[in-house]
C-alpha positions as CSV (number, residue, x, y, z in Angstrom):
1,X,-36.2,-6.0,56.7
2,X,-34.6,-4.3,53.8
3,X,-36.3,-5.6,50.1
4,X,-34.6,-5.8,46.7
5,X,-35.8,-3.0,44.4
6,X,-35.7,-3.0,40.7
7,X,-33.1,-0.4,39.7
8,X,-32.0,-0.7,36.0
9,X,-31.0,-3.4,33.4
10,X,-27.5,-4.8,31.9
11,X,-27.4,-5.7,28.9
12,X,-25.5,-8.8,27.5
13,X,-23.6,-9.7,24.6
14,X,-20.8,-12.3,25.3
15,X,-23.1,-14.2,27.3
16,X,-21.2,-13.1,30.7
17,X,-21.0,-10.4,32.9
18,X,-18.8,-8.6,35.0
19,X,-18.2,-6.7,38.0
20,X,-15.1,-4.0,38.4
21,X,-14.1,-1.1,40.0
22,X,-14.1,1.3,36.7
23,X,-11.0,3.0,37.4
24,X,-9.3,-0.2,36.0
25,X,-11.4,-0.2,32.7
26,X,-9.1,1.8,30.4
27,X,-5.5,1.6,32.0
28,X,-5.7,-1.8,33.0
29,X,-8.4,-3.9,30.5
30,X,-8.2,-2.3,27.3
31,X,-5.1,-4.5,26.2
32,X,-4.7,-8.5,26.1
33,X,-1.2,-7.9,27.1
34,X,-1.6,-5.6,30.1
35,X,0.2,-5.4,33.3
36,X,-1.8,-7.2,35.7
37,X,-1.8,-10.8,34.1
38,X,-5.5,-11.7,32.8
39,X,-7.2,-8.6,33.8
40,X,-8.7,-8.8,30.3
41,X,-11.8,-10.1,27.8
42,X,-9.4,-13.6,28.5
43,X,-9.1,-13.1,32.1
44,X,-13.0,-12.9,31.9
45,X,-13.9,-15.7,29.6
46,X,-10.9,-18.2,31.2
47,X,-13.1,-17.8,34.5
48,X,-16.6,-17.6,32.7
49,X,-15.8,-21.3,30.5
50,X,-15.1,-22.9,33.6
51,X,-16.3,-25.6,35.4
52,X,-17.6,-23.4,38.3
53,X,-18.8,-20.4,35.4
54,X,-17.5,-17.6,37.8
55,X,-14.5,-16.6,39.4
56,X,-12.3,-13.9,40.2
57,X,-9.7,-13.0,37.7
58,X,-7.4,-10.3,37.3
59,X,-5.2,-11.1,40.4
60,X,-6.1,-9.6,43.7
61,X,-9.8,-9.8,43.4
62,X,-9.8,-7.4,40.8
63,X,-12.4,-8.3,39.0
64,X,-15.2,-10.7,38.7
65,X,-16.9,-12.6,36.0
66,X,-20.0,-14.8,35.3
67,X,-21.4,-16.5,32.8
68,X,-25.5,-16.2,32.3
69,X,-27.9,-18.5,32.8
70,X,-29.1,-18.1,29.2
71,X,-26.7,-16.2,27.4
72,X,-26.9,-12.7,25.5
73,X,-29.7,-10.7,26.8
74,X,-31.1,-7.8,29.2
75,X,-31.3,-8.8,32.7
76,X,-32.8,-6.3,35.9
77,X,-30.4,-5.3,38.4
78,X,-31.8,-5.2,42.2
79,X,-30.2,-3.3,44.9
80,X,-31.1,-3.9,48.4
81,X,-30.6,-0.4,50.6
82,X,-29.8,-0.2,54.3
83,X,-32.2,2.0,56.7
84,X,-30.1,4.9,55.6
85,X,-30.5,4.5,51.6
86,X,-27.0,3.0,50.9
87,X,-26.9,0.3,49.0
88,X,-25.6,-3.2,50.5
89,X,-26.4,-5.8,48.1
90,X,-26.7,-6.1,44.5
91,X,-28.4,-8.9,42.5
92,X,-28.9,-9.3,38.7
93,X,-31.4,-12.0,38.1
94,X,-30.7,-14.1,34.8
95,X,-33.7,-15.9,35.6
């Protein structure tokens, strides 16, 4: 059975985090006012504030945001890889 292995850090400074597919970063996320409605730093802390702390935003599933369990910070990122090294789960522990 495949294991979680250590592979890096993120660091934190809005007390969430995010996961998108970075061809969207600089057409799509750089403005407040963008094409895709809330695919933005809004987009990320309208899902992030509430009640759940996480969500999809963006429209489509285009991105994804969480809130941390303690705020700003550096957290490890775990990958888990299948028998043939490619990697199938991800898992940032903010605990």
């Amino acid at each position: 059975m495949p294991r979680f292995e250590k592979v890096g850090y993120i660091g934190v400074d809005s007390g969430q985090v995010m996961l998108i597919d970075p061809c969207y970063i600089k057409n799509d996320f750089e403005s407040e006012f963008d094409a895709k409605p809330d695919l933005n730093y809004a987009g990320a802390c309208k899902v992030t504030l509430s009640q759940d702390g996480c969500g999809n935003f963006g429209g489509d599933g285009m991105a994804f945001a969480t809130r941390t369990a303690f705020g700003d910070g550096t957290y490890p990122v775990y990958v888990k890889r299948d028998s043939h090294g490619a990697i199938i789960e991800m898992k940032i522990k903010f605990v």
